[in-house]
Each structure stands twice: as structure tokens, then as C-alpha cells.
C-alpha positions as a Markdown table, in Angstrom:
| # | Residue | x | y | z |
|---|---|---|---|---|
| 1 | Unk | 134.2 | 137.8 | -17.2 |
| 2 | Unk | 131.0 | 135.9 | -16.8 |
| 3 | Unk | 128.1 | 136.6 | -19.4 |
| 4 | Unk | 124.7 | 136.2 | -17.2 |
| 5 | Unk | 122.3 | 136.2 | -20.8 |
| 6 | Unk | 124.8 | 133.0 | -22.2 |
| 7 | Unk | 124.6 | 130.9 | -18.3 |
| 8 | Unk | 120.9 | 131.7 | -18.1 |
| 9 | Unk | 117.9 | 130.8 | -20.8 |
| 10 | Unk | 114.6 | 130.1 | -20.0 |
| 11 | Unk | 113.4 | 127.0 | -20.4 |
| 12 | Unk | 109.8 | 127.6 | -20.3 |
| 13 | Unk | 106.8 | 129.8 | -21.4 |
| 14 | Unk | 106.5 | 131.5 | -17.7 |
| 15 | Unk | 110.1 | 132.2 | -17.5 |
| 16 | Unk | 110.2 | 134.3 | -20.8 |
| 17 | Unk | 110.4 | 137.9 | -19.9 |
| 18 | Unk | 108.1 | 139.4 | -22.8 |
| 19 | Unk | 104.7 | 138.1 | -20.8 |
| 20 | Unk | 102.9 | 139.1 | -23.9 |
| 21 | Unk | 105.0 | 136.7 | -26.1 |
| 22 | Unk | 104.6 | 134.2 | -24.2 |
| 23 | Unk | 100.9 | 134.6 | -24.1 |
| 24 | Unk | 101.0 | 134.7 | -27.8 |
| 25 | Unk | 102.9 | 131.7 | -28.0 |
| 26 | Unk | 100.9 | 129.9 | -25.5 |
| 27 | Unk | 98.2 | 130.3 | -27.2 |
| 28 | Unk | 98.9 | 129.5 | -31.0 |
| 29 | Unk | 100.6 | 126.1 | -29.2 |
| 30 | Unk | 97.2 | 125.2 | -27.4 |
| 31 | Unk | 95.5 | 124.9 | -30.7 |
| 32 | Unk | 94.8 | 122.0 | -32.8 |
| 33 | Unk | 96.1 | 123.6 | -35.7 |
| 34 | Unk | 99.7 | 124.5 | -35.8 |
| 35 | Unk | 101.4 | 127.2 | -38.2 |
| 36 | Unk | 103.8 | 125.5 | -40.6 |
| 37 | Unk | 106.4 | 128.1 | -39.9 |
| 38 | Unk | 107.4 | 130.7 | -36.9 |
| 39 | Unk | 108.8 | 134.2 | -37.3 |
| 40 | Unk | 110.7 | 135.8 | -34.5 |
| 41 | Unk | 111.8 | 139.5 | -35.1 |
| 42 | Unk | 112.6 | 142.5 | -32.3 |
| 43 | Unk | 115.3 | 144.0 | -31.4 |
| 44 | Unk | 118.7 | 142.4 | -30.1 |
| 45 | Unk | 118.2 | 141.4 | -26.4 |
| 46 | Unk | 114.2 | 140.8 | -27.0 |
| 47 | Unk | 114.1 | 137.1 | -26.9 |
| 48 | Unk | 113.7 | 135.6 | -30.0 |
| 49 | Unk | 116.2 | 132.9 | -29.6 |
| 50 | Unk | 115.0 | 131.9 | -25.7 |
| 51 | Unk | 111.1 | 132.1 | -26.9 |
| 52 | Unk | 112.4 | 130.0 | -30.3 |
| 53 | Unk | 114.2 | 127.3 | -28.4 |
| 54 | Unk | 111.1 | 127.1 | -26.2 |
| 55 | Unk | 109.0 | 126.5 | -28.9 |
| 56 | Unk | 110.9 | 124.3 | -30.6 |
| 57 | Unk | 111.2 | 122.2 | -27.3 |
| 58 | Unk | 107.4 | 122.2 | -27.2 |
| 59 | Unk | 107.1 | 120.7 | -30.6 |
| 60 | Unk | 109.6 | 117.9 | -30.5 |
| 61 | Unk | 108.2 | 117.4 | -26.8 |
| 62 | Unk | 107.0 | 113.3 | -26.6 |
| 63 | Unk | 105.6 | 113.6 | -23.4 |
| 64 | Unk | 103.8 | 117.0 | -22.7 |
| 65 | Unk | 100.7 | 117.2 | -21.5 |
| 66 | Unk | 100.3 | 121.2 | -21.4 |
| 67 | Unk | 101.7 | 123.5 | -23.4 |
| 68 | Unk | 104.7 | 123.5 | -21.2 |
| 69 | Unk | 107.7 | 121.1 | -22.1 |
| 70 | Unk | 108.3 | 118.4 | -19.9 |
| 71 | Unk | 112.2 | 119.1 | -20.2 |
| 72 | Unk | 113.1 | 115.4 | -19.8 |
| 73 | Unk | 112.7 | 113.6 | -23.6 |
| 74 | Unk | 115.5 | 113.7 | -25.8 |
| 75 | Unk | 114.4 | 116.3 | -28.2 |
């Protein structure tokens, strides 16, 4: 039985399916200023692992010019 949810993530802020969380998050990342730490709550099946693994790619990302992750550095 194949799992579509475990094959599938996505890996950027316009392929999240909450378009107001990834508004929200668009916008704290296109600040100077960063928040030392991120909180995601919801309900199972909202995103919070897909939008955190986003984010976290977006920090650690060495070469991104937006606030999109280039998906090609290491991190």
C-alpha cells in the first residue's frame, strides 16, 4: 500500500497547502530580523512538519536569493 502524504512533501513556500502559512512564513523570513525560535501547532495532517522542514531549508540555505530555497546546497 502506498502512502501518498510520506512520497510527497513540499519543498517550497508555494507548494504548502495552508496559503495563509505560507504567507505568514514568507513574510517573517523576508525580514531582517529573524525569531530565535518557531512554533508549529494544528491539528494532525495541517502541515507543520512540511512548512517546518521548509523553513529549516530556508535558514541553512547558502545560496538563496529569495525567500525560496534554492534546493541544491547541502543543508
Amino acid at each position: 500500500m502506498s502512502v501518498f502524504h510520506l512520497k510527497y512533501r513540499p519543498q517550497n513556500l508555494a507548494e504548502l497547502d495552508l496559503s495563509d502559512v505560507a504567507e505568514s512564513i514568507g513574510k517573517i523570513m523576508s525580514n531582517k530580523e529573524r525569531p530565535q525560535a518557531y512554533l508549529f501547532a494544528g491539528p494532525k495532517g495541517s502541515g507543520k512538519t512540511s512548512a517546518a522542514r521548509i523553513v529549516a531549508k530556508m535558514v541553512n540555505c547558502e545560496k538563496s536569493k529569495g525567500k525560496d530555497p534554492c534546493n541544491q546546497c547541502s543543508a
